[in-house]
C-alpha positions, 0 to 999 in steps of 0.5 A, spaced: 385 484 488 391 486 490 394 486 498 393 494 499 400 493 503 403 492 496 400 499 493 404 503 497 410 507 495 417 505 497 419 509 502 423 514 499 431 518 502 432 526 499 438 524 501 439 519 496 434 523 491 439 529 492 445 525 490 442 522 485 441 530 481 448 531 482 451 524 479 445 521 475 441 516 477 444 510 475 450 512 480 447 514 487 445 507 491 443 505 498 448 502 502 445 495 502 445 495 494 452 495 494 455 491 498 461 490 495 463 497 497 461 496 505 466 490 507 475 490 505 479 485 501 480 482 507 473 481 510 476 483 516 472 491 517 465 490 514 460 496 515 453 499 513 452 505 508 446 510 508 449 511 500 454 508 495 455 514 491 460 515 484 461 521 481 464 522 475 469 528 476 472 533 480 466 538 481 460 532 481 465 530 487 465 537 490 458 538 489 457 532 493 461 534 498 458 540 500 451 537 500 453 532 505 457 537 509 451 542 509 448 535 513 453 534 517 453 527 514 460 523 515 464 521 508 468 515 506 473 517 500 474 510 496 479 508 491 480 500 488 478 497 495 484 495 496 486 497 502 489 492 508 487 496 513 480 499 512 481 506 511 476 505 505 470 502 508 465 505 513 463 503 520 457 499 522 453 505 524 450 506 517 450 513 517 455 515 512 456 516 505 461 511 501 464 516 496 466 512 490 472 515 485 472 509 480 469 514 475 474 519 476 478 514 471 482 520 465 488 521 463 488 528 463 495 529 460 502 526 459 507 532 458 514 528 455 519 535 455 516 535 463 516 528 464 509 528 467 502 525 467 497 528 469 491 522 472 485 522 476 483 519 482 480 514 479 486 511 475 488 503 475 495 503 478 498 499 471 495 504 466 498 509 468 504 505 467 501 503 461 500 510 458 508 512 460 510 506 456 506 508 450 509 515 451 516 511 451 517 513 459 517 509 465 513 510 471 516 506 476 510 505 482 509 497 482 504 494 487 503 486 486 495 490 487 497 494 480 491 491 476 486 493 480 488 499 486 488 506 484 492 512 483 488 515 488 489 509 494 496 510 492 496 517 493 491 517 500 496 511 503 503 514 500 505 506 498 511 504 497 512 498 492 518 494 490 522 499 487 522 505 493 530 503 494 530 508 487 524 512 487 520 513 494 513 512 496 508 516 492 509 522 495 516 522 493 513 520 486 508 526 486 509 534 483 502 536 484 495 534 485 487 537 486 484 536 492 476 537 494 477 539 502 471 539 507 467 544 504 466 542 497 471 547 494 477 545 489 483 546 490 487 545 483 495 545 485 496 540 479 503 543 479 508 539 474 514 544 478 520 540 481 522 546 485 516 550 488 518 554 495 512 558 495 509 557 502 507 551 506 507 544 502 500 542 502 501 537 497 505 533 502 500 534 508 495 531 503 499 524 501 498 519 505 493 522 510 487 517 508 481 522 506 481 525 512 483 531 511 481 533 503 479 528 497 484 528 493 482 528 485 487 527 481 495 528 481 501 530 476 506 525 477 513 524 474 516 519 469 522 517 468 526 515 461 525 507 459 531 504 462 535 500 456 534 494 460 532 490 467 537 485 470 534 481 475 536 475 480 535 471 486 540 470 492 540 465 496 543 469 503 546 465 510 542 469 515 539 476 515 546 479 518 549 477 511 543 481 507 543 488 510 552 485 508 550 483 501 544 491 501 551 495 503 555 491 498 550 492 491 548 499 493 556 500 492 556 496 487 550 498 482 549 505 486 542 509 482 541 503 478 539 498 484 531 499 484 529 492 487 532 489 494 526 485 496 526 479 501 523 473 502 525 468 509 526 461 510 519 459 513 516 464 507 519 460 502 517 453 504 510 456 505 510 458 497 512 451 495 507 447 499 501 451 498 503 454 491 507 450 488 505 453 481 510 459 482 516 456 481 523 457 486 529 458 483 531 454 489 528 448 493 525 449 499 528 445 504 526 443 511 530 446 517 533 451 512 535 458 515 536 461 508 534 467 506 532 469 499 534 476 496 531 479 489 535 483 486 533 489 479 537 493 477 535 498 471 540 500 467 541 506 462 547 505 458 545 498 454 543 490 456 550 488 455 553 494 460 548 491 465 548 484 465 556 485 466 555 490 471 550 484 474 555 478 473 561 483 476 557 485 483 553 478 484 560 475 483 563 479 487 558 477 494 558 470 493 567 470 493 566 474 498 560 470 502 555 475 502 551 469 499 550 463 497 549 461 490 545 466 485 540 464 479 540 470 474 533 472 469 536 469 462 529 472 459 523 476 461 520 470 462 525 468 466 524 475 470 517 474 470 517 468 473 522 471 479 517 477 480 510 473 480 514 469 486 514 476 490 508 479 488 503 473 487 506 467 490 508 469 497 501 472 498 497 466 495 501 462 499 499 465 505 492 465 503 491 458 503 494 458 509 488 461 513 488 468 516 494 471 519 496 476 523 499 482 518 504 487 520 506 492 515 512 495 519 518 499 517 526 500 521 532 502 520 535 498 516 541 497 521 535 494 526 532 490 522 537 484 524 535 484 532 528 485 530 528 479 526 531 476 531 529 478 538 521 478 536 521 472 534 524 469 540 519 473 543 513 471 540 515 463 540 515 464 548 509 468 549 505 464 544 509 458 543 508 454 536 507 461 532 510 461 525 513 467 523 513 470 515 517 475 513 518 478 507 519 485 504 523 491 501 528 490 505 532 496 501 527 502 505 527 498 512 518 496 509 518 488 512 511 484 512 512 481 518 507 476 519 505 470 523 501 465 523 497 460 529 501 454 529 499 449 525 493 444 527 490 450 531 483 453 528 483 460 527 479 461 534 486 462 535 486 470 534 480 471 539 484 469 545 491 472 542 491 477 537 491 484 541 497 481 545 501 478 539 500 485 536 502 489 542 509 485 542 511 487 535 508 493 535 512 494 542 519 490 538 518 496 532 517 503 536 523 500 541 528 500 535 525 506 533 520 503 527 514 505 525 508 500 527 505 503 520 509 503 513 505 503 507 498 500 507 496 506 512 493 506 519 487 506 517 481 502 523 486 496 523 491 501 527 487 507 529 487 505 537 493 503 537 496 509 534 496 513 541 500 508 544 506 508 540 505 515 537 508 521 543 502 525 545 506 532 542 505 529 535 498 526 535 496 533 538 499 537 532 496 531 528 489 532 531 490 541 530 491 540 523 485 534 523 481 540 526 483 546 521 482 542 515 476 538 517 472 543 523 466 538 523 470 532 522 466 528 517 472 526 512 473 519 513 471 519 521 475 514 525 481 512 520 488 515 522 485 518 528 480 515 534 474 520 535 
């Protein structure tokens, strides 16, 4: 005879049961039967979940909204689960609803006379790329994550990428877009307007607040015509006041066609040859070198022939006048992508096989960033002696990936004792030169308790009112961006 215990129906949640009306059963789970959705890409955030729900447009994502608003129950928008920050897991408490866009994934519109595609939420950043492409255009968004974040992360976080220099981040990118508020309603301001002066600008208000104030379910998005060629090329660079030399020196001479000037550091550069050998340095690594090393795209419209001219001329131009040291151009689109896979891939899969480090994603003025580099880092090696710096970045828009890892030997203990104060260094180092603590991966939990502390109070006021207005019951993405 079978145990009694084991004919008794499983406990069942109308939460969950209601969910599941609205998207299908196949598409409304418990917490705990989809972990992946409860822990970052950097195992750093993990949570709980009472759900894991994944509807399939704009208005399953309205009904949702509203049924959980009407229970008072906390909502954590995600998009490609690729965020450094945390923005888009859940806390430990268990009591939210993950609210998956990954179904959101049409391409509702490419208009090419009004060079604009209209995309959901739940688009990959590289076909949306792709999409332009086949249309003949170009979308210029590019994120080493392309293959796997959405249009929608984008658009929460306001990322950057490699080709900001030219193009902006991704609210500078985005004529309109469709958002589902607190209360379930859909506003639809899928405008594919330039010029737009009617009233306030809720577009840029939503770009970058992180789900906290509105989900944003789909976006009209500029595209550009397919440029005649990319030119591509390493600099070797003798310090980092001779980089922001060499920045002035190829914005003058490149002008609107400079669409990439990323660097990579010294200590950054061995790192990629010790621990990813298989991305291949267009320049050896060598001990005691104080080098830095500076990617430069150009993107020209008149033909091939006009911009490696144009190349040769401005790079010849900085190694006369020691703006750099020697120079390796792309002679092929392997070539190019050899470089690229370099920045994209290499500099981060180095680091990996390093062990856990301590990020930061900060911005300056371009003019500061020489004594930042300087001064923090002479800072850090007296306050927590033995630490490596690691410095890369889109040195064009001020965005530097400052990194340091614990000194070598020394077990990932360390960042028990020393993370909080190493941070507070770098974050104090930032705002003293008029930074920003947070430049494109967004604030998320990483940095939503110390927002207070180099934000002035009159700003998170302001901050918190709009909070209140768009969200009065505040369960849109509770604790990111703002501490409760």
């Amino acid at each position: 005879m079978r145990n009694a215990t084991a004919l008794r129906p499983l406990a069942t949640d109308p939460l969950l049961d209601a969910l599941r009306a609205i998207v299908g059963p196949d598409h409304a789970m418990r917490g705990e039967d989809a972990p992946g959705a409860l822990v970052d890409i950097l195992q750093r955030h993990p949570g709980r979940a009472r759900a894991v729900v994944r509807p399939a447009n704009a208005e399953e994502v309205a009904a949702v909204v509203r049924l959980l608003a009407a229970e008072r129950v906390p909502i954590v928008p995600q998009g490609g689960h690729t965020g450094l920050a945390g923005g888009g897991t859940p806390d430990s408490s268990g009591a939210a609803v993950v609210l998956s866009l990954a179904r959101l994934n049409r391409i509702r519109d490419l208009d090419r006379d009004n060079d604009t595609v209209t995309v959901e939420a739940g688009v990959i950043l590289d076909t949306v790329r792709e999409a332009a492409l086949a249309a003949d255009r170009w979308f210029p968004l590019s994120l080493p994550s392309g293959g796997s974040c959405t249009v929608g992360g984008n658009l929460a976080t306001n990322a950057g990428g490699t080709q900001v220099v030219r193009f902006g981040n991704t609210r500078a990118l985005t004529l309109g877009i469709e958002v589902v508020t607190a209360e379930g309603e859909i506003w639809n301001g899928l405008r594919g307007l330039r010029k737009d002066n009617a009233g306030y600008d809720l577009r840029d208000l939503y770009i970058g607040s992180e789900g906290t104030l509105g989900i944003v379910t789909a976006a009209t998005i500029k595209l550009f015509p397919l440029p005649a060629a990319h030119q591509t090329a390493f600099l070797k660079v003798s310090g980092i006041a001779t980089v922001i030399a060499l920045l002035r020196h190829a914005r003058q001479g490149f002008g609107a066609a400079l669409t990439g000037f990323e660097i990579v550091s010294a200590a950054t550069w061995r790192l990629v040859a010790a621990n990813a050998p298989e991305y291949r340095l267009p320049f050896a690594a060598e001990a005691d070198d104080d080098h830095w090393y500076v990617l430069i795209e150009t993107a020209d419209e008149d033909s091939e022939a006009h911009g490696r001219e144009r190349l040769e001329t401005v790079i010849g131009a900085a190694l006369e006048a020691e703006l750099a040291d020697d120079a390796v151009v792309a002679e092929s689109l392997a070539q190019r992508e050899a470089f690229w896979a370099v920045r994209e891939h290499g500099l981060g899969e180095a680091q990996k096989r390093d062990g856990w480090n301590a990020k930061h994603d900060v911005s300056l003025p371009i003019s500061r960033i020489p004594d930042f580099i300087a001064e923090t880092g002479a800072a850090l090696q007296t306050e927590f002696p033995g630490v490596r710096v690691l410095v890369h970045g889109h040195a064009g828009d001020g965005n530097l990936h400052y990194h340091v890892a614990r000194p070598e030997g020394v077990g990932p203990e360390y960042w028990e004792t020393h993370e909080h104060a190493l941070r507070a260094l770098v974050y104090r180092a930032v705002t003293a030169r008029g930074g920003s603590i947070c430049a494109e991966h967004g604030v998320g939990q990483l940095k939503v308790d110390a927002l207070p502390d180099y934000k002035p109070p009159l700003e998170l006021a302001l901050m918190r009112r709009i909070k209140t207005a768009l969200d009065p019951h505040g369960i849109l993405n509770p604790g990111k961006v703002l501490a409760r």
